[in-house]
C-alpha positions in Angstrom: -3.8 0.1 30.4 -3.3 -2.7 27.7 -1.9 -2.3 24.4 -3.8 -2.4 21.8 -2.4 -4.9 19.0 -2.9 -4.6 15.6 -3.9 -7.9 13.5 -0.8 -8.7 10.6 -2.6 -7.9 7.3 -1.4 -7.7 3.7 -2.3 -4.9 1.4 -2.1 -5.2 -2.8 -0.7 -2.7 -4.7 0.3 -2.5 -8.4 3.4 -0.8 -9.9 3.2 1.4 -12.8 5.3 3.3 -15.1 4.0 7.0 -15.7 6.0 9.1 -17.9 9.7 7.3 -17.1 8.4 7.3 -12.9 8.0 4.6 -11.2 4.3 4.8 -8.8 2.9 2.8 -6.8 -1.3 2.5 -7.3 -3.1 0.9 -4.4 -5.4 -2.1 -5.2 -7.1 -3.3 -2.2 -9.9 -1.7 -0.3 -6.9 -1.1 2.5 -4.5 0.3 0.1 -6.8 3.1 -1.2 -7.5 4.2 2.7 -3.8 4.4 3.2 -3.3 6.6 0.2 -6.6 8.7 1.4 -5.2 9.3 4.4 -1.7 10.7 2.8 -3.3 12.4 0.6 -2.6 11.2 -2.0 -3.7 8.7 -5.5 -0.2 6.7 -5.1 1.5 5.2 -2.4 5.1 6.7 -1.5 8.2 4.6 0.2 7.8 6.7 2.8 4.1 5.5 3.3 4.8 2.1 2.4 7.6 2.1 4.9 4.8 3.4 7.9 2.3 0.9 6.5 4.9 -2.1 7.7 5.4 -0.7 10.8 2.0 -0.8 11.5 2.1 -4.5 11.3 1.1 -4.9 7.3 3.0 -6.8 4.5 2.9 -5.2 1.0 2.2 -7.3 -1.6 2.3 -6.6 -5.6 -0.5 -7.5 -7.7 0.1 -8.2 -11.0 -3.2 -8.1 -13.4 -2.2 -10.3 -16.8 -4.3 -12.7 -18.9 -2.8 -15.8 -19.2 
């Protein structure tokens, strides 16, 4: 039986400060499944940490007018 590999992707997620805590809000169309399936609206380290070993990179997005 071969192994299945999974492709290297990057998800976007943005960083916000509610109430003095630091969460984590996913972005990407990616992201939000990944939240969906943990049930929850924000991303924890724990998931982030399982995302990467699933073969994805974590990048922030940062929305700003320049």
């Amino acid at each position: 039986m071969n192994e299945i590999k999974i492709k290297k992707d990057t998800i976007y997620v943005e960083r916000k400060n509610v109430y003095g805590n630091e969460l984590i809000y996913p972005v990407c169309k990616q992201a939000k499944l990944f939240a969906l399936l943990s049930g929850q609206k924000t991303l924890s380290d724990v998931t982030i940490h399982q995302v990467k070993q699933l073969g994805y990179s974590v990048r922030e997005h940062i929305d700003r007018e320049l």
